[in-house]
Biopython code that builds the backbone (N, CA, C, O; Angstrom):
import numpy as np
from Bio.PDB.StructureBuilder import StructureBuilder

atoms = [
    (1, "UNK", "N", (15.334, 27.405, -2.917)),
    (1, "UNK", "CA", (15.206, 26.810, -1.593)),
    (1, "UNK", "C", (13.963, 27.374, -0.920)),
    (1, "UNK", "O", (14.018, 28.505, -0.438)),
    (2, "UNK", "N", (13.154, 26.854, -0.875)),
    (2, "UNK", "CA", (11.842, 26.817, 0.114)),
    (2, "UNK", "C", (11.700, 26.350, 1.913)),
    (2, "UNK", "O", (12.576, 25.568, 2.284)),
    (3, "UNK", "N", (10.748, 26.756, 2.901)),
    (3, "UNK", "CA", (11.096, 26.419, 4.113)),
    (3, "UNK", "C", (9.530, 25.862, 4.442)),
    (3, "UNK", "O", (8.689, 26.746, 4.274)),
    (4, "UNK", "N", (9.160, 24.973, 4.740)),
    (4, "UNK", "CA", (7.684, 25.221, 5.142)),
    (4, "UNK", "C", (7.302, 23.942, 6.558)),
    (4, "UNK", "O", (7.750, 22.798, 6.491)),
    (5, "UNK", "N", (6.592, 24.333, 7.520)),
    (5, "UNK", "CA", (6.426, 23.563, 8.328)),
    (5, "UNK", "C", (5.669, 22.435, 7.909)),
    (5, "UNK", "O", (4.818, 22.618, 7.038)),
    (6, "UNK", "N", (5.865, 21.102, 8.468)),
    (6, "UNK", "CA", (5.370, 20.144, 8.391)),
    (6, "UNK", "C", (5.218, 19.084, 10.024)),
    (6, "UNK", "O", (6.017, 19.003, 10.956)),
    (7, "UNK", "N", (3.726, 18.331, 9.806)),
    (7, "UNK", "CA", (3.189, 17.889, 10.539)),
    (7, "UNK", "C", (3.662, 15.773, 10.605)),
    (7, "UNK", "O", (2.895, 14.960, 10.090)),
    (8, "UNK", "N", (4.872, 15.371, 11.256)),
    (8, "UNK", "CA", (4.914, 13.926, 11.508)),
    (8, "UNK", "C", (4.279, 13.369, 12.672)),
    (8, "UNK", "O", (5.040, 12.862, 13.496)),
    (9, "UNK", "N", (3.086, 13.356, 12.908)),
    (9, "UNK", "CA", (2.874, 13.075, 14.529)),
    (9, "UNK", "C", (2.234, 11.760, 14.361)),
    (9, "UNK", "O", (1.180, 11.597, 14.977)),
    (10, "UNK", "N", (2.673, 10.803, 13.646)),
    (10, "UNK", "CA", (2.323, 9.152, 13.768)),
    (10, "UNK", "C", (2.589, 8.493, 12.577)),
    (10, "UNK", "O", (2.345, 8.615, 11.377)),
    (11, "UNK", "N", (3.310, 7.585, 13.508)),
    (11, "UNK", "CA", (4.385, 6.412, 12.321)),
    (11, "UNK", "C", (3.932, 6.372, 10.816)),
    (11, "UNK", "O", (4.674, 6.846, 9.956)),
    (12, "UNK", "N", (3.027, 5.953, 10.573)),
    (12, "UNK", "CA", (2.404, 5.948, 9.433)),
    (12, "UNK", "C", (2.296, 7.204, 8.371)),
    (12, "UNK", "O", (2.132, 6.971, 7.174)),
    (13, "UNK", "N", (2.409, 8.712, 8.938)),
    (13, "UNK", "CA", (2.694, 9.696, 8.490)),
    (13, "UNK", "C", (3.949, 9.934, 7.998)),
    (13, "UNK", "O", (4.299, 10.590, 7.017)),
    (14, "UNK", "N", (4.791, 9.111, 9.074)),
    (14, "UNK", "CA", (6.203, 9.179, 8.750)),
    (14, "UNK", "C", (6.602, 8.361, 7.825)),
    (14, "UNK", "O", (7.632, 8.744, 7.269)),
    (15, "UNK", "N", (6.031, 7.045, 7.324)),
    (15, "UNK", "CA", (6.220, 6.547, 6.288)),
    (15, "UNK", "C", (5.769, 6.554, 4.948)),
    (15, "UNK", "O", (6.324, 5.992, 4.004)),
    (16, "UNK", "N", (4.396, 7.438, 4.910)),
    (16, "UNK", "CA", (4.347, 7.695, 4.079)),
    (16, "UNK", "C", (4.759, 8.845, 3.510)),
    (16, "UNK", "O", (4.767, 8.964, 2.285)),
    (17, "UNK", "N", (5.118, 9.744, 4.266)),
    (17, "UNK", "CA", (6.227, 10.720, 4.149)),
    (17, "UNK", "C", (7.407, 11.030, 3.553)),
    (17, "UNK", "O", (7.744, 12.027, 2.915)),
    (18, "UNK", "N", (8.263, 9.568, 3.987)),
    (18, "UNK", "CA", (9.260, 9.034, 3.271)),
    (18, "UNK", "C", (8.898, 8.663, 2.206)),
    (18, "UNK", "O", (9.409, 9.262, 1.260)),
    (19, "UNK", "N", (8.077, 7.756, 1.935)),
    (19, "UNK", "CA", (7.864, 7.421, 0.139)),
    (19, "UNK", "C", (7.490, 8.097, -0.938)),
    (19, "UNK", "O", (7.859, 7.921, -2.099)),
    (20, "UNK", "N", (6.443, 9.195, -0.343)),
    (20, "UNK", "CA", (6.659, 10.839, -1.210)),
    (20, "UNK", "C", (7.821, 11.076, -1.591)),
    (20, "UNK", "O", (8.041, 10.863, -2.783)),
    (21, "UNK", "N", (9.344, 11.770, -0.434)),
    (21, "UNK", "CA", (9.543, 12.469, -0.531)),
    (21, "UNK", "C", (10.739, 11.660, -1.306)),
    (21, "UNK", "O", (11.482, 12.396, -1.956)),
    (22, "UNK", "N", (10.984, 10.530, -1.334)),
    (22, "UNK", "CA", (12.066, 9.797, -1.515)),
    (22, "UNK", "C", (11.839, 9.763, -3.280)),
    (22, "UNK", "O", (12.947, 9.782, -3.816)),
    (23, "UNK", "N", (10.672, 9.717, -4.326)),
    (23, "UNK", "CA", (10.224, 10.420, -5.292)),
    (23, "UNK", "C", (10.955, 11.414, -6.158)),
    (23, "UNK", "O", (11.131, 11.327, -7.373)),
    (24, "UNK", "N", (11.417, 12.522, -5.221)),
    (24, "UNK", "CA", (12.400, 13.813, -6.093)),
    (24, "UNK", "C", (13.415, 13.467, -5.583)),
    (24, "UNK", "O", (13.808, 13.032, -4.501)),
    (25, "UNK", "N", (13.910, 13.812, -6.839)),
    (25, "UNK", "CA", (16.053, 13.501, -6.558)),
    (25, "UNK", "C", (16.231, 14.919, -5.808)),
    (25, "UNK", "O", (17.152, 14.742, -5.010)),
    (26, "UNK", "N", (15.814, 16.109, -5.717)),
    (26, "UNK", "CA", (16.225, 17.172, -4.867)),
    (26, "UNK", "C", (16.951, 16.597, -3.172)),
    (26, "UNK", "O", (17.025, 15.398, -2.903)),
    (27, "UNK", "N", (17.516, 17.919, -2.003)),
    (27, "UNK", "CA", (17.804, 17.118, -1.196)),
    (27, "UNK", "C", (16.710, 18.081, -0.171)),
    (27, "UNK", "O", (16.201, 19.149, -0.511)),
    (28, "UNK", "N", (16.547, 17.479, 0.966)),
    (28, "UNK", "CA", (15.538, 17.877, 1.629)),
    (28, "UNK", "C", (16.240, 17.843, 3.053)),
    (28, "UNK", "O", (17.124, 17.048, 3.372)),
    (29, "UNK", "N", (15.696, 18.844, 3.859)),
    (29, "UNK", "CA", (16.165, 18.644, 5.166)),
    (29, "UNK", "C", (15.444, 18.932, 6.442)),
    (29, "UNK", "O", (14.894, 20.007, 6.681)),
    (30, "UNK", "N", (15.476, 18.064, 7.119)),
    (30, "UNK", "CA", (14.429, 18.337, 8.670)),
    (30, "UNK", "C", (14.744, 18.726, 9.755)),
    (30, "UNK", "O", (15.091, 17.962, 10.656)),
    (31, "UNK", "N", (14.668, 20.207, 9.883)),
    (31, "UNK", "CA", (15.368, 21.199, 11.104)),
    (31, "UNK", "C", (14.423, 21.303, 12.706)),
    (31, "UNK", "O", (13.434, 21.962, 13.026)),
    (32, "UNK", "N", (15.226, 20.381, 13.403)),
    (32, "UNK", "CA", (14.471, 20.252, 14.390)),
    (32, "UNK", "C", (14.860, 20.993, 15.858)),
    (32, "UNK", "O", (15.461, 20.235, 16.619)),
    (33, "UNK", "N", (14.631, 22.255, 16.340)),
    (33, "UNK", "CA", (16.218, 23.062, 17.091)),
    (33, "UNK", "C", (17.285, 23.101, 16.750)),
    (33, "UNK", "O", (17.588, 24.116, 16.123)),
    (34, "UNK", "N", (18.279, 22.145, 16.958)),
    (34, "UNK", "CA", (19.868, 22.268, 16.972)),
    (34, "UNK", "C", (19.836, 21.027, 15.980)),
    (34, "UNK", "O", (20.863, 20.899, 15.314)),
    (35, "UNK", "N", (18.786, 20.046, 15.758)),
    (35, "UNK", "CA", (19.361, 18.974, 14.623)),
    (35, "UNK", "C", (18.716, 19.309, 13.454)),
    (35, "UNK", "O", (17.650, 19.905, 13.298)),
    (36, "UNK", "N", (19.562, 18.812, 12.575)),
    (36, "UNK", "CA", (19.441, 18.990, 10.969)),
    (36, "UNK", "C", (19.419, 17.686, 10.471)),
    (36, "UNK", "O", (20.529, 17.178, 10.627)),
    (37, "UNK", "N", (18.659, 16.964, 9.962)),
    (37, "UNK", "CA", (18.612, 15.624, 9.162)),
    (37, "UNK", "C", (18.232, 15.398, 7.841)),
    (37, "UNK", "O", (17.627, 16.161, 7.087)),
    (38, "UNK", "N", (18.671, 14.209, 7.626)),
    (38, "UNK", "CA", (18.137, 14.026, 5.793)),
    (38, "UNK", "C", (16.345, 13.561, 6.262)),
    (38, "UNK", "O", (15.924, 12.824, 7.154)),
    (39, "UNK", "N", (15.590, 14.418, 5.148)),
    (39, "UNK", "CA", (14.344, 13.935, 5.297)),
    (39, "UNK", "C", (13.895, 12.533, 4.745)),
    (39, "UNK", "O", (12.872, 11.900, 5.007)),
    (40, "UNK", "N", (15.139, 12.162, 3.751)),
    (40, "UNK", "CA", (14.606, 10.817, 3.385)),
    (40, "UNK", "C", (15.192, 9.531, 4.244)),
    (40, "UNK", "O", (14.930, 8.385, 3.882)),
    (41, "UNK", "N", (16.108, 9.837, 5.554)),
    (41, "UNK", "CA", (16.229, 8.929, 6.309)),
    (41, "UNK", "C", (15.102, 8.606, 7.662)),
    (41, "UNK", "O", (15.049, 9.198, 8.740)),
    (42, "UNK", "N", (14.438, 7.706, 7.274)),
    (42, "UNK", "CA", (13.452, 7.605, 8.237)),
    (42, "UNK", "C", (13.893, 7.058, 9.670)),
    (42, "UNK", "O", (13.104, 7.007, 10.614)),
    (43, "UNK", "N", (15.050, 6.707, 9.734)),
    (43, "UNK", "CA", (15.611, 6.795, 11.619)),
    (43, "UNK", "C", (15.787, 7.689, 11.651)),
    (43, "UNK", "O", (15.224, 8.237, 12.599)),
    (44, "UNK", "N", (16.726, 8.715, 10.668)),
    (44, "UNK", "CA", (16.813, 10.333, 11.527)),
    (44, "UNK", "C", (15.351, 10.842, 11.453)),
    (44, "UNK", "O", (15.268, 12.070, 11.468)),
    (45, "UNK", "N", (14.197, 10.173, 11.378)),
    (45, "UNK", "CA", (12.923, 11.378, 11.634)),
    (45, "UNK", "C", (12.813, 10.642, 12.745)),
    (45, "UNK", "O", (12.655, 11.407, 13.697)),
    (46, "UNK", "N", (12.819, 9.715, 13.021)),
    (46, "UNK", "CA", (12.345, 8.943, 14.351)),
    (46, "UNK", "C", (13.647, 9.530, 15.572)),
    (46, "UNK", "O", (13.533, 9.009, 16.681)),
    (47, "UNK", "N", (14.607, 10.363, 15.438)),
    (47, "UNK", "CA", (15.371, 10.624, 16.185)),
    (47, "UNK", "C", (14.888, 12.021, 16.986)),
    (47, "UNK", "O", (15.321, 12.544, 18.013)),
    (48, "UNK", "N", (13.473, 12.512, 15.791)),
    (48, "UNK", "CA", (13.244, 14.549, 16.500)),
    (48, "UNK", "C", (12.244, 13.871, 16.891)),
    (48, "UNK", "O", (11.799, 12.760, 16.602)),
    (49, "UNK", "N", (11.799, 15.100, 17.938)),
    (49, "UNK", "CA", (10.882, 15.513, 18.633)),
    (49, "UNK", "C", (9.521, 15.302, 17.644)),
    (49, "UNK", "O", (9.310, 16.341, 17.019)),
    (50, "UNK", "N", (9.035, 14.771, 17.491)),
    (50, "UNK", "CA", (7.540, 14.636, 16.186)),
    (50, "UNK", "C", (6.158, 15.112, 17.121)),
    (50, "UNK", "O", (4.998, 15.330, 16.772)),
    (51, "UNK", "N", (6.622, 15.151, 18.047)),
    (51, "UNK", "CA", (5.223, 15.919, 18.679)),
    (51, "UNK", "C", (5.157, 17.288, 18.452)),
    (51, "UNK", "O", (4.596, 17.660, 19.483)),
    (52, "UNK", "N", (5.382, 18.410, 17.704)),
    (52, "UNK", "CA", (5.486, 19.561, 17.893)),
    (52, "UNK", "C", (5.847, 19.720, 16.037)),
    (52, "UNK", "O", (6.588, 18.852, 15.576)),
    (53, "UNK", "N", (5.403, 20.627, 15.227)),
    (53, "UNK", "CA", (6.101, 21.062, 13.713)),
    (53, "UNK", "C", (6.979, 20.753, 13.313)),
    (53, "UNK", "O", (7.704, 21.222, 14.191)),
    (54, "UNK", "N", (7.932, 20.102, 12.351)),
    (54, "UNK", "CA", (9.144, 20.428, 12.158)),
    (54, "UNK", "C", (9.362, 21.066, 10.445)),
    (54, "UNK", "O", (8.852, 20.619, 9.418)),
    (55, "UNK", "N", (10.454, 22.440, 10.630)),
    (55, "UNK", "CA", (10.935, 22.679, 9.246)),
    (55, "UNK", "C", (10.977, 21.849, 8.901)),
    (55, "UNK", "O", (11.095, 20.854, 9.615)),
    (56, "UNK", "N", (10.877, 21.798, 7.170)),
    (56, "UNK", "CA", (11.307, 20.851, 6.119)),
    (56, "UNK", "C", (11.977, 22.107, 4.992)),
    (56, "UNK", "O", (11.317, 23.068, 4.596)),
    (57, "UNK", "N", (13.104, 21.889, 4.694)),
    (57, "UNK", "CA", (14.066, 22.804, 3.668)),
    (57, "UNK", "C", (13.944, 21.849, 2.188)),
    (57, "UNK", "O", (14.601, 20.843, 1.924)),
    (58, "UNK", "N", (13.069, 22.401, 1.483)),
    (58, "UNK", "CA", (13.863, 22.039, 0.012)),
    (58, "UNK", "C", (14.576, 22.797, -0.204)),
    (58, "UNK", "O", (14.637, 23.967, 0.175)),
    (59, "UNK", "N", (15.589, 21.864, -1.233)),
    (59, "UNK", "CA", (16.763, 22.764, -1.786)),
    (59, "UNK", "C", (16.321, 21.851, -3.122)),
    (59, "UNK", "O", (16.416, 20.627, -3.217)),
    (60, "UNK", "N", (15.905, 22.613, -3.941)),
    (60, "UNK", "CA", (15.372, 22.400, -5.171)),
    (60, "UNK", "C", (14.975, 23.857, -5.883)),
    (60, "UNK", "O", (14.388, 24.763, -5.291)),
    (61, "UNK", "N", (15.489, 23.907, -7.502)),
    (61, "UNK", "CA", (14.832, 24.772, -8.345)),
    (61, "UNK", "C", (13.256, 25.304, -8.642)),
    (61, "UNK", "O", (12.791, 26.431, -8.471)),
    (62, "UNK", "N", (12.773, 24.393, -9.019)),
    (62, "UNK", "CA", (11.425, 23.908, -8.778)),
    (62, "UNK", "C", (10.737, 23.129, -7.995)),
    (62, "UNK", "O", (10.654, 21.921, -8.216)),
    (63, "UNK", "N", (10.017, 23.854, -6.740)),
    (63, "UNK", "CA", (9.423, 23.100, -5.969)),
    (63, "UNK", "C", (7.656, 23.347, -5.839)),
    (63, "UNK", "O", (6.936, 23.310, -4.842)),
    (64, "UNK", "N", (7.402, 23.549, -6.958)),
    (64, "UNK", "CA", (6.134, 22.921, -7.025)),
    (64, "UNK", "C", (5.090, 22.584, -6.542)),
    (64, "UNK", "O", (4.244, 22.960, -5.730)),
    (65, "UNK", "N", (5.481, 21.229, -7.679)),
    (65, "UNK", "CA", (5.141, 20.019, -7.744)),
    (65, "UNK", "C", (5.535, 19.203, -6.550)),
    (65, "UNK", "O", (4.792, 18.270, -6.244)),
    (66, "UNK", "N", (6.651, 19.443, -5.811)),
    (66, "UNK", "CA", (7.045, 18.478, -4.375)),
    (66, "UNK", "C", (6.053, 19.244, -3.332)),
    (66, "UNK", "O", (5.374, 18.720, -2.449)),
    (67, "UNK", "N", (6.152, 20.627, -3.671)),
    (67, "UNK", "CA", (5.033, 21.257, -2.082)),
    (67, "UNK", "C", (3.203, 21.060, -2.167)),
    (67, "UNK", "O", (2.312, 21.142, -1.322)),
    (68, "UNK", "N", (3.235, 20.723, -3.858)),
    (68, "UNK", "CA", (1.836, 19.711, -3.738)),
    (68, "UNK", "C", (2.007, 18.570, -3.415)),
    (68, "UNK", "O", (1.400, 18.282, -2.383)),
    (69, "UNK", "N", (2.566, 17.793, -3.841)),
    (69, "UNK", "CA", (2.747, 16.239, -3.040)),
    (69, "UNK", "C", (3.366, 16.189, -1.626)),
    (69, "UNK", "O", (3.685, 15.238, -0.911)),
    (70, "UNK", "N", (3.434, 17.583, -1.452)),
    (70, "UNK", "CA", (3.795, 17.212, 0.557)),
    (70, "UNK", "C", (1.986, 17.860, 1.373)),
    (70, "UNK", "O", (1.509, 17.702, 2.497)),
    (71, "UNK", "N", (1.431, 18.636, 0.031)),
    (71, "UNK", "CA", (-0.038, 19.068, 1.023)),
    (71, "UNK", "C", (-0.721, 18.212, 2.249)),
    (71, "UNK", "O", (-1.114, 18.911, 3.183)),
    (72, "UNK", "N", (-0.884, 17.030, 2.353)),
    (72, "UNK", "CA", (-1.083, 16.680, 3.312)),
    (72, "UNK", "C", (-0.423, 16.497, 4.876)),
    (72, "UNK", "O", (-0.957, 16.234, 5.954)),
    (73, "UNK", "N", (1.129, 16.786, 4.449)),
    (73, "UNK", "CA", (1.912, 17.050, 5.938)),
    (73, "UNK", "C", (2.010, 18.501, 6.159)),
    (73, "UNK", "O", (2.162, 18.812, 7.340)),
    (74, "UNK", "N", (1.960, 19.443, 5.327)),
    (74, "UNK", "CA", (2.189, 20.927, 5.649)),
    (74, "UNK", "C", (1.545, 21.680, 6.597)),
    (74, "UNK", "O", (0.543, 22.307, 6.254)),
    (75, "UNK", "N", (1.851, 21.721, 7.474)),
    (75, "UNK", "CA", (0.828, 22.756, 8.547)),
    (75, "UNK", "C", (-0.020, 24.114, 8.447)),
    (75, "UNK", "O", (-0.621, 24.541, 9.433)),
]
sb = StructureBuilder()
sb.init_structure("model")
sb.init_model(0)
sb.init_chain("A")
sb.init_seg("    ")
for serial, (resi, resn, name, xyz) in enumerate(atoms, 1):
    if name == "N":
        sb.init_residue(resn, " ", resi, " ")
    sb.init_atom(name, np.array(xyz, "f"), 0.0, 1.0, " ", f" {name:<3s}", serial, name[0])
structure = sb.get_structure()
C-alpha cells in the first residue's frame, strides 16, 4: 500500500485520470478530509474538494508501474 498526493484541478484531468487508473485491477482510494472514495468512480471525484491535493491510496503489491502511469497527476 502506497500514499501519494495527487493533482485533479480540471475536468479533463479528471477524466483522464479515470481511464489510467481504471487500467489496474488493484483498488485505489481518494482521501479527501473525512471522505474516502473509489478513485475509479468519477462522480465520487466530482463530489471532493479538487481545488486543493488529494491522497490517492494504492492498495496494490506492485505499484510501480501504476505510480508511473499516474506521473502526470502526482504533486
Amino acid at each position: 500500500m502506497k500514499t501519494v498526493k495527487i493533482s485533479l484541478n480540471s475536468i479533463d484531468k479528471v477524466k483522464s485520470f479515470v481511464n489510467v487508473i481504471s487500467q489496474f485491477d488493484s483498488d485505489f482510494d481518494l482521501i479527501s478530509g473525512r471522505y474516502v472514495i473509489d478513485a475509479k468512480s468519477i462522480m465520487g471525484i466530482f463530489s471532493l474538494d479538487l481545488s486543493q491535493p488529494i491522497d490517492l491510496t494504492i492498495h496494490a503489491e506492485e505499484d510501480t508501474a501504476i505510480v508511473e502511469a499516474l506521473k502526470p497527476y502526482i504533486v
